[in-house]
C-alpha positions in Angstrom: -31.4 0.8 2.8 -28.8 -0.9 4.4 -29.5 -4.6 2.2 -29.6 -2.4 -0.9 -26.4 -0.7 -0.3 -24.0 -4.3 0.6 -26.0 -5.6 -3.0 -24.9 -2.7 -4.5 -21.3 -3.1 -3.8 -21.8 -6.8 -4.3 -22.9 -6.3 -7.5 -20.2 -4.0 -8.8 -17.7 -6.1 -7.2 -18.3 -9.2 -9.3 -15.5 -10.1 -11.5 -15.1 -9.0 -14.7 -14.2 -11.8 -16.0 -17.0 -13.7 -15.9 -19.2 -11.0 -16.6 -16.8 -11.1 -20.2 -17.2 -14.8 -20.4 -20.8 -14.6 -19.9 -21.1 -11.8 -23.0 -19.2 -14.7 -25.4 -21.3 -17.3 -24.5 -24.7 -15.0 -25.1 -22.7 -13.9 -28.5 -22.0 -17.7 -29.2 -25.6 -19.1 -28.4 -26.6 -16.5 -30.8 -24.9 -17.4 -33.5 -25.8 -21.0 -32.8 -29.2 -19.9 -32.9 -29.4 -18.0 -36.1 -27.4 -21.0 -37.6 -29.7 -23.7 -36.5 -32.9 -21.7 -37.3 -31.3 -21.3 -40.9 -30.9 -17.9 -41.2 -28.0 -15.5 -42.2 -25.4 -14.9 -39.1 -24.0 -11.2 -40.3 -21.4 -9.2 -37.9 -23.6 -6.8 -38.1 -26.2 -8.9 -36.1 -23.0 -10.3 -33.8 -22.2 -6.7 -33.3 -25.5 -5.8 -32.1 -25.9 -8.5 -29.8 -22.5 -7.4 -28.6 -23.8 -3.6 -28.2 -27.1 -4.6 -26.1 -25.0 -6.5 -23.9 -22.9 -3.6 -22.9 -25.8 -1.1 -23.3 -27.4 -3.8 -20.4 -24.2 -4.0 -18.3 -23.6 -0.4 -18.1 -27.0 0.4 -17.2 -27.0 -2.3 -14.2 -23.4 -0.4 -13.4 -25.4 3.0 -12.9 -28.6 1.9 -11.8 -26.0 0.1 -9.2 -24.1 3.2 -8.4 -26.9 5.8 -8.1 -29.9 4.1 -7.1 -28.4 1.1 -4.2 -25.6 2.7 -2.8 -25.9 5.4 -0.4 -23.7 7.6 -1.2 -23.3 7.1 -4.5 -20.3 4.2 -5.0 -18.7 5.7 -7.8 -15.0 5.1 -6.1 -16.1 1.1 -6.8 -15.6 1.8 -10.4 -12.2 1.2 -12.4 -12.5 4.7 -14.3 -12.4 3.0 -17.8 -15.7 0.8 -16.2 -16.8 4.7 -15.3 -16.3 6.3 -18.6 -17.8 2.9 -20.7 -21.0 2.9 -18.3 -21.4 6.9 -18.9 -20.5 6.7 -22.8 -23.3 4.1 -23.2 -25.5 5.9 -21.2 -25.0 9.2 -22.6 -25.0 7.6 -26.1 -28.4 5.7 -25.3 -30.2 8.7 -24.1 -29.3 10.7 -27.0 -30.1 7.6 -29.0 -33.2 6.9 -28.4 -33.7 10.0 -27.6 -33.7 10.8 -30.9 -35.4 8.1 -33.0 -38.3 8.3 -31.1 -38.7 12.2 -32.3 -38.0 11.5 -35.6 -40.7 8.3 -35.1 -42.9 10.5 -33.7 -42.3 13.6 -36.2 -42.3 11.2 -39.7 -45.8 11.9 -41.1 -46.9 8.6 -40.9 -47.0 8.7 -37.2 -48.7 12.1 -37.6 -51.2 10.7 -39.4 -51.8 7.6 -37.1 -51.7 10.1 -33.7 -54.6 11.8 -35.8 -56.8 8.7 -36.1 -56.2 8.9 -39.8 -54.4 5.7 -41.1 -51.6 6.2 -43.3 -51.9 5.8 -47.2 -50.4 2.5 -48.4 -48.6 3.1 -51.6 
C-alpha cells in the first residue's frame, strides 16, 4: 500500500497549472475538431467539454484521496479544490442518479425491459 499511497500524494500534488493548461488545450483541440469536421462549434458544446473535464479531474481528486492514500489525504487539498471535487461529485451522483430512473421509468424502456418493442409513431 505503501506505492499507492506516495502516487497518491504525487498525484494531488501536481500543479494546477498545467492541469488548467491541459483543460484549454482539450477545449481548443475541440473546437478545432468540430471546425475541421464542418460542423457547428456552439458554447454549449465548449461548455460541456469544459464540464466533463472537471467532472474527470474531480473524480481522479477523490478516487486519489479515498482510495490511494492511507489515511485518507484530504489535508493535501486547497479547500476550494475540496469543495469543487465534492460539488461535482455530489452533483454527478445525483445526476446520473437521476436520469437513469427517469430512463428506466419512461414507458418506452418499460416496454423494451418487457421484451415488447416500443410503438414507432
Amino acid at each position: 500500500m505503501d506505492f499507492a499511497d506516495r502516487l497518491g500524494h504525487k498525484i494531488l500534488s501536481a500543479d494546477h497549472r498545467l492541469l488548467s493548461g491541459l483543460c484549454v488545450l482539450i477545449v481548443v483541440l475541440f473546437v478545432g475538431y468540430k471546425k475541421a469536421t464542418k460542423k457547428e462549434v456552439s458554447t454549449l458544446g465548449a461548455a460541456r467539454v469544459v464540464f466533463a473535464l472537471l467532472m474527470l479531474f474531480s473524480g481522479i481528486v477523490v478516487g486519489c484521496v479515498f482510495l490511494l492514500t492511507n489515511p485518507p489525504a484530504c489535508a493535501e487539498l486547497s479547500p476550494d479544490l475540496l469543495s469543487l471535487a465534492g460539488l461535482l461529485t455530489m452533483i454527478m451522483t445525483f445526476g446520473f442518479g437521476i436520469k437513469e430512473l427517469v430512463t428506466l421509468f419512461s414507458p418506452t424502456s418499460l416496454q423494451e425491459v418487457q421484451g415488447t418493442p416500443p410503438k414507432s409513431p
